[in-house]
C-alpha positions in Angstrom: 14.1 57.0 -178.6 11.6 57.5 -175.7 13.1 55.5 -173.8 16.3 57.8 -174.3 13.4 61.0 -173.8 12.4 59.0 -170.2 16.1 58.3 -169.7 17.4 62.3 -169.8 14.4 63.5 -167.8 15.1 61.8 -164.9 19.2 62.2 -165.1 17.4 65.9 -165.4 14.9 65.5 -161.9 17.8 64.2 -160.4 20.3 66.3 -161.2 17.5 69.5 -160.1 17.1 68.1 -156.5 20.7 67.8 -156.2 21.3 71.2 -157.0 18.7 72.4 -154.9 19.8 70.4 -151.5 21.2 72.7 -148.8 23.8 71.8 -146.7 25.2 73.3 -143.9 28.0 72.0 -141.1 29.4 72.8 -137.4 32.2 71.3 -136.3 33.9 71.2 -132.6 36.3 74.6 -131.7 39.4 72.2 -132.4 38.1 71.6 -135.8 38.1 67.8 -135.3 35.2 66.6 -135.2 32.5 68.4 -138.3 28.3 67.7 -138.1 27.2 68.3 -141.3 23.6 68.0 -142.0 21.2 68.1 -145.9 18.3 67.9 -147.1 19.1 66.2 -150.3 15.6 64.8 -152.0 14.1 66.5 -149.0 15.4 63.8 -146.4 17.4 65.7 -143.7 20.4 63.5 -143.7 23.5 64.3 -141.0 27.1 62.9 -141.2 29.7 63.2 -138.5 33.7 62.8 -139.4 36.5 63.1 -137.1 39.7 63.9 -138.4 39.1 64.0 -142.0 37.6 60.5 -141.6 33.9 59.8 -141.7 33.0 58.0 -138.7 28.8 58.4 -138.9 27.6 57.5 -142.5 24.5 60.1 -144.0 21.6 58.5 -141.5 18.2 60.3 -141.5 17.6 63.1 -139.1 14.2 62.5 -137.8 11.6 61.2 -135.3 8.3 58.9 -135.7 5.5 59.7 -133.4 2.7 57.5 -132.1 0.2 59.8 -133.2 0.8 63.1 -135.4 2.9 62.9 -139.2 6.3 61.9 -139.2 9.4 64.1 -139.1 11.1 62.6 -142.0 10.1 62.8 -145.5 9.2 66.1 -147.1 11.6 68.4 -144.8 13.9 71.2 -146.7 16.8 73.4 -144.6 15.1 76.9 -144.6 17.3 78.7 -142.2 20.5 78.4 -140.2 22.3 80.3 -137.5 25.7 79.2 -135.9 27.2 80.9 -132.9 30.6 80.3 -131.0 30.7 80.4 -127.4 34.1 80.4 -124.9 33.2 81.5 -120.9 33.7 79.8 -118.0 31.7 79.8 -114.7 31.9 78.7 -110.9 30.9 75.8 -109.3 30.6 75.3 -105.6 31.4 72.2 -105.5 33.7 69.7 -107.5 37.2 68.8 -108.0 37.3 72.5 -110.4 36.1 75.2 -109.2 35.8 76.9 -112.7 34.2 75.1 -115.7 35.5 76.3 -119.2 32.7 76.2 -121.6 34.1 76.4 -125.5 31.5 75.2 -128.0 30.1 75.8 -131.2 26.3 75.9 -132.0 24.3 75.2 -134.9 20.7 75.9 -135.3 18.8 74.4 -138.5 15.5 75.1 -139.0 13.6 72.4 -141.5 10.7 73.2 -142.3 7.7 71.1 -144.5 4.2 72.1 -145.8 2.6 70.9 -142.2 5.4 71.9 -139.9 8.5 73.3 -138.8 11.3 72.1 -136.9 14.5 73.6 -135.1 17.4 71.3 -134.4 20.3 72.5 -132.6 23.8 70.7 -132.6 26.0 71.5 -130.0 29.8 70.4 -130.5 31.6 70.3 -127.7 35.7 68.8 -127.4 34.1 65.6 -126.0 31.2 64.7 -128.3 28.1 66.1 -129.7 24.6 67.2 -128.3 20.9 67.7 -130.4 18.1 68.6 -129.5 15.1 69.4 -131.5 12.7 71.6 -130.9 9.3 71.1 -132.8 6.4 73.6 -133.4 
């Protein structure tokens, strides 16, 4: 019997931080290509799939410093902002004189006790840019 009382209250626990991960996604302006990023058990996690097909498996989103905590462990979503953007400007030089730029943005903030982070993923036809900015 308590083993069945130990049993249910972690199927519970479990079943409470899945419910409370956040999960967000961007994905390139041809739809394509789709960055999805959780916090599930508060380990920002991001996935990338291309066509329907996952092509990078949930990996950790996250840095290790020499000196100074970890950005890792202990990090929930607590904000996000996405933003579409299709202009074009001149160049002086090249082999085109004007450069098409047609990209969606997503801005994440993570935040834990000690810090708070901002990552920004960028998805553009060709591939994907982050960046993180840390304060």
């Amino acid at each position: 019997m308590k083993i069945l009382v130990k049993f249910t209250l972690l199927a519970l626990a479990l079943c409470s931080s899945l419910l409370a991960a956040k999960e967000v996604k961007v994905s390139s302006p041809d739809g394509k290509l789709i960055f999805t990023i959780n916090d599930q058990a508060e380990v920002p996690k991001y996935s990338v799939s291309f066509n329907g097909e996952q092509v990078i498996e949930p990996s950790r989103l996250g840095m290790v410093f020499k000196s100074g905590p970890y950005f890792d462990l202990g990090f929930n979503i607590t904000d996000s902002n996405s933003k579409s953007v299709n202009t074009s400007w001149q160049q002086p030089w090249g082999e085109r004189e004007t450069i098409t730029d047609h990209h969606n943005e997503l801005q994440v903030t993570i935040a834990a006790d000690r810090e708070t982070v901002n990552t920004y993923a960028i998805y553009l036809y060709l591939g994907i840019w982050n960046t993180y900015e840390y304060s």
